[in-house]
C-alpha positions as CSV (number, residue, x, y, z in Angstrom):
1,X,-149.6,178.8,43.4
2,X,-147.2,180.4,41.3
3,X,-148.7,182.1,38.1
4,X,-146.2,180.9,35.9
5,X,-144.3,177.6,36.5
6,X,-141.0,175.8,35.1
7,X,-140.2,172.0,35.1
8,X,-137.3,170.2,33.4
9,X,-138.0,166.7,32.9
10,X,-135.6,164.6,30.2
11,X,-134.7,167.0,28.4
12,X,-137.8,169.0,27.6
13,X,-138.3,172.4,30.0
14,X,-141.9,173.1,30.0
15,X,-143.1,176.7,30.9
16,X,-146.5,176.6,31.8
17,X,-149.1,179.9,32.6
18,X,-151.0,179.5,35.3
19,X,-153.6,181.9,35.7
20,X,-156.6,179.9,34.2
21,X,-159.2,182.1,36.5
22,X,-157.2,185.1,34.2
23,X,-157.8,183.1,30.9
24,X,-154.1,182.3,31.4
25,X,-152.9,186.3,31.0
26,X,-149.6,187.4,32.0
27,X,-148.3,189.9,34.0
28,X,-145.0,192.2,33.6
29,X,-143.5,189.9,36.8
30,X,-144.3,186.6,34.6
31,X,-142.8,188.4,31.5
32,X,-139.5,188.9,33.7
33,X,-139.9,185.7,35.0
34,X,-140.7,184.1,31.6
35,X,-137.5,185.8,30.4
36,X,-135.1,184.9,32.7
37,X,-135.9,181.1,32.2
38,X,-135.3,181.5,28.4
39,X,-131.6,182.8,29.1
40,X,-130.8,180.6,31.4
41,X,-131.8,177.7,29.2
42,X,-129.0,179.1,26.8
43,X,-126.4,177.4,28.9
44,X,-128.2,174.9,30.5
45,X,-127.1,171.2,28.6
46,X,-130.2,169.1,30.5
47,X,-132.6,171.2,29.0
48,X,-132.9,170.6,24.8
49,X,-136.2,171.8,24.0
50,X,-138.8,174.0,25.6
51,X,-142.4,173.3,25.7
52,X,-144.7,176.3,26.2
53,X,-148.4,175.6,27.1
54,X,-150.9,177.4,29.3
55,X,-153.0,175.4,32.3
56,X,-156.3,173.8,32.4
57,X,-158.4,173.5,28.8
58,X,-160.0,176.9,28.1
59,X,-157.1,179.2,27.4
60,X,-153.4,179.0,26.1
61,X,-152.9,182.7,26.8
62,X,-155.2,186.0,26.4
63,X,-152.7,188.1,26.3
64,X,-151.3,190.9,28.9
65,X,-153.8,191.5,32.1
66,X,-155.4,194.7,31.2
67,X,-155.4,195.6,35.2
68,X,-151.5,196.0,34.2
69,X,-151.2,198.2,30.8
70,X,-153.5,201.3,31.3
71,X,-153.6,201.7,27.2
72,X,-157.2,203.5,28.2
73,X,-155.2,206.1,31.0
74,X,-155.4,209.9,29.7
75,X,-152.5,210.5,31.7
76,X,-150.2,207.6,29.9
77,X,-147.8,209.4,27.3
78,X,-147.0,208.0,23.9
79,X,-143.4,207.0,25.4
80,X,-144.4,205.1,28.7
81,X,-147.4,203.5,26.0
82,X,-144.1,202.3,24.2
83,X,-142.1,201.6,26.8
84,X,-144.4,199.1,28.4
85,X,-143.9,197.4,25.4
86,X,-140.8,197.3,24.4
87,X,-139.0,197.0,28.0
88,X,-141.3,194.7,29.4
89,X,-143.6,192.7,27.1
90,X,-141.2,192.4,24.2
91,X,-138.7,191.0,26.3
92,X,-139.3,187.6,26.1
93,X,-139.4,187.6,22.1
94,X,-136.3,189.5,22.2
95,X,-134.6,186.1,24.4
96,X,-136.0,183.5,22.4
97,X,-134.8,185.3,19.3
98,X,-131.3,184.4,20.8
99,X,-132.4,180.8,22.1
100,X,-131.2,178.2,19.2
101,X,-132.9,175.2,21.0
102,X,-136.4,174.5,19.8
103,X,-139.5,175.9,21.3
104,X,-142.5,174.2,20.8
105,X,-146.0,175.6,21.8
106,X,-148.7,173.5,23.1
107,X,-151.7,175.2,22.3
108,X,-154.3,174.4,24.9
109,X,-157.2,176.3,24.2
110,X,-157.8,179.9,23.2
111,X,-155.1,182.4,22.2
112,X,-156.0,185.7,21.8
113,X,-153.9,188.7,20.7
114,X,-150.6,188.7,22.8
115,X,-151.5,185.0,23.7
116,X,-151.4,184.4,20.3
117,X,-148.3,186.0,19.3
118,X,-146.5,183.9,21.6
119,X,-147.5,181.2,20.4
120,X,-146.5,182.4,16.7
121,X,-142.6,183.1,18.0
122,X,-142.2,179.6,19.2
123,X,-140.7,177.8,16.5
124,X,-143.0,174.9,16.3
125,X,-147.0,174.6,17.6
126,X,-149.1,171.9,19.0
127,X,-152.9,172.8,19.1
128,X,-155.8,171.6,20.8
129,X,-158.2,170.4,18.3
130,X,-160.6,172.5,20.6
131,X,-158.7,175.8,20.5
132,X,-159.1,178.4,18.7
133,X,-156.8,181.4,17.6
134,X,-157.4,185.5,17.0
135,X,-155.0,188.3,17.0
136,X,-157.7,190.2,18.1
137,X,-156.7,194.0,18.3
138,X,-158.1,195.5,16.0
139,X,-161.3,194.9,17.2
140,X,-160.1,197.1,20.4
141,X,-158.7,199.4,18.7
142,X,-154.9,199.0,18.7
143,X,-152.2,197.3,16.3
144,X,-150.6,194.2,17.2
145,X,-148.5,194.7,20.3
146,X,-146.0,191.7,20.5
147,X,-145.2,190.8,17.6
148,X,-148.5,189.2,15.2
149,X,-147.3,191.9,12.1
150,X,-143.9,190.2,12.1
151,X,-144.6,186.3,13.0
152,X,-147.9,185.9,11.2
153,X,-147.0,186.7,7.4
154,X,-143.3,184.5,8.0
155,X,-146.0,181.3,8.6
156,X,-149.6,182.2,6.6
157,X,-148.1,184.2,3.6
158,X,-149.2,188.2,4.0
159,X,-152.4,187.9,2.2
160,X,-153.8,185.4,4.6
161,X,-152.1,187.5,7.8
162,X,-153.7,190.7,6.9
163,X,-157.3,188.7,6.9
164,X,-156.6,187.5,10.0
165,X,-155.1,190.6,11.5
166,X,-157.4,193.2,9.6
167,X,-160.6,191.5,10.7
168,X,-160.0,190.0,14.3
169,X,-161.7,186.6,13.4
170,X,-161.4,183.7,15.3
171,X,-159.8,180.7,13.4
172,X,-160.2,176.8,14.7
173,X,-158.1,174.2,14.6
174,X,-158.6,172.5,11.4
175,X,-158.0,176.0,9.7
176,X,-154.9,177.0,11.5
177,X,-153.6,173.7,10.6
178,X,-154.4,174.0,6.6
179,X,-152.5,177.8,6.6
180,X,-149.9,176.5,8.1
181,X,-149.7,178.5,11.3
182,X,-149.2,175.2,13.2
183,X,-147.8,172.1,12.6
184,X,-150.1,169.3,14.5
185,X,-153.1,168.6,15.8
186,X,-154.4,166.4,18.8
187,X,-157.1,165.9,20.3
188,X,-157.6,167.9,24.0
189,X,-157.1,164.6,25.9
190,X,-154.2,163.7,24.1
191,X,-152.5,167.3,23.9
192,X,-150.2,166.7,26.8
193,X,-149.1,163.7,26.0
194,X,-148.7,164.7,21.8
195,X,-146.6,167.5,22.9
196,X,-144.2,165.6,24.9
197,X,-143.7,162.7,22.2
198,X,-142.9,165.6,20.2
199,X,-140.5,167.6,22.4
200,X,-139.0,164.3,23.4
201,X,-138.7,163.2,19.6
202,X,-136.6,166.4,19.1
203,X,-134.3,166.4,22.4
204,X,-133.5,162.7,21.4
205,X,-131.5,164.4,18.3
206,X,-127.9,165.3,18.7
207,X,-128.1,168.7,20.8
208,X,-125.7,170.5,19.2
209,X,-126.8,169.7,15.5
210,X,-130.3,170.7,16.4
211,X,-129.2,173.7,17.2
212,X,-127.3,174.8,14.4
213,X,-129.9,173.9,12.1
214,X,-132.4,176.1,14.5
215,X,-129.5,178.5,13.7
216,X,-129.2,178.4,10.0
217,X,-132.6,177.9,9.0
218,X,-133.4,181.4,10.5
219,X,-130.1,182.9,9.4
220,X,-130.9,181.7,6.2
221,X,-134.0,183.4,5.6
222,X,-132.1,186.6,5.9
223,X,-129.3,186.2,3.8
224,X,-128.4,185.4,-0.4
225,X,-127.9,182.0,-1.3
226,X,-124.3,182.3,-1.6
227,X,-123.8,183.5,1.9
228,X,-126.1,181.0,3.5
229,X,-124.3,178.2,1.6
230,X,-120.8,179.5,3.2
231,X,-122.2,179.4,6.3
232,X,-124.0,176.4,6.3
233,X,-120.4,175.0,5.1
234,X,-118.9,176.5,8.5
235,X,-121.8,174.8,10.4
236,X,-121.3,171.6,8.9
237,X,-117.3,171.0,9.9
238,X,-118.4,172.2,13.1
239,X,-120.8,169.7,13.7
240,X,-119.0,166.6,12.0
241,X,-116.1,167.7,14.5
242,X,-118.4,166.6,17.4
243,X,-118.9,163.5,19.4
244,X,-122.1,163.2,18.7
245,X,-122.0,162.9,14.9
246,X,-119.3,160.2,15.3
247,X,-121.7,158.8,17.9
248,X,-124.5,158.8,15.6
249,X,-122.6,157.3,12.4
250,X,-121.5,154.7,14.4
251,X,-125.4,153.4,16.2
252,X,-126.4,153.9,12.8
253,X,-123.6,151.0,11.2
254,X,-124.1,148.9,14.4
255,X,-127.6,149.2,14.5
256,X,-128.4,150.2,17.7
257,X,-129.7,153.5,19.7
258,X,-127.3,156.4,19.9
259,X,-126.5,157.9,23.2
260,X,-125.7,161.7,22.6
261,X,-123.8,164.0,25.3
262,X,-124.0,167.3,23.7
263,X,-120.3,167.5,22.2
């Protein structure tokens, strides 16, 4: 079996960790792996969203397999401590920070530290109302390795992030959904299912709007008001200009479905 798997199926490109005797933890391979599929899915037009989500009901992700970072290993130096990080594990935030279609994480049970974090750089999340969340590290020791000091405050506010990243606690469903770091609940039966209404829901939009307003919303939060509104104005023509927008104006006077190419 491999330990992490990649399907396509209309539209939606569902990466799925498979390690559930592992608690779903990833290896540097899967990282390269994992990777890999996130830029290729730049230029690939039958894919429109990707689904993230772990196997079986226990775990989502529980971060890296200790058997592969040695953080405990005398001999380790500060540099290869870093490098393992940033050349290997940081990797796949690094591709989906250059990904502009939507990634949506399926939360299927319990994400822990690293697990959790990439959960938190997915742009939307799905979650088990059986789960539960923790970043975890301090409670071994060591900051938040992929990520949690960056994501977290963006979705809970900083107050509510340093709780949760100052004290380790586990947080359940119902609580992760009143902060606000997810966006729907469902039931564990249902999560499959939920998660694929909702990845469908979005790859039935125009493909090449969706992605711009991926594109602008985080540009946006970078940026003064007068230079998001230029080049929000640039986005726009662009996407009026396409095939899809006529498309769309057009089911929408004839009252009937759109059909959208990606043009």
């Amino acid at each position: 079996m491999e330990d992490l798997v990649w399907t396509v199926d209309g539209g939606v490109g569902t990466i799925r960790l498979n390690r559930p005797e592992s608690r779903n933890s990833f290896t540097f391979t899967m990282i390269g792996r994992w990777a890999e599929i996130l830029r290729q899915v730049r230029h690939d037009d039958d894919v429109r969203v990707v689904v993230l989500t772990g196997t079986g009901d226990k775990a989502f992700c529980s971060g890296v397999d200790l058997g592969q970072i040695s953080n405990a290993d005398p001999d380790l130096t500060p540099l290869q401590r870093k490098s393992q990080l940033h050349d290997q594990i940081h990797l796949v935030a690094l591709a989906l920070a250059d990904l502009d279609k939507p990634v949506i994480a399926s939360i299927n049970g319990a994400a822990v530290g690293a697990g959790l974090d990439m959960a938190l750089m997915c742009d939307l999340r799905i979650m088990s109302t059986s789960a539960r969340v923790s970043e975890g590290y301090v409670k071994v020791g060591l900051t938040p390795g992929d990520g949690g000091a960056y994501y977290l405050p963006r979705l809970v506010g900083t107050s509510k992030a340093l709780e949760l990243l100052l004290t380790g606690e586990f947080i359940d469903a119902d609580e992760a959904l009143r902060i606000g770091l997810v966006n729907r609940l469902a039931a564990p039966e249902d999560l499959t299912a939920a998660t694929a209404a909702f990845a469908q829901s979005i790859a039935a939009m125009p493909p090449v709007t969706v992605r711009m307003i991926k594109r602008a919303t985080y540009q946006s939060a970078d940026i003064d008001l007068r230079t998001a509104l230029d080049m929000i104005s640039s986005h726009f023509a662009v996407v009026a200009a396409t095939e899809d927008a006529a498309e769309a104006l057009a089911a929408m006077k004839e009252r009937r479905p759109a059909s959208f190419v990606g043009r």
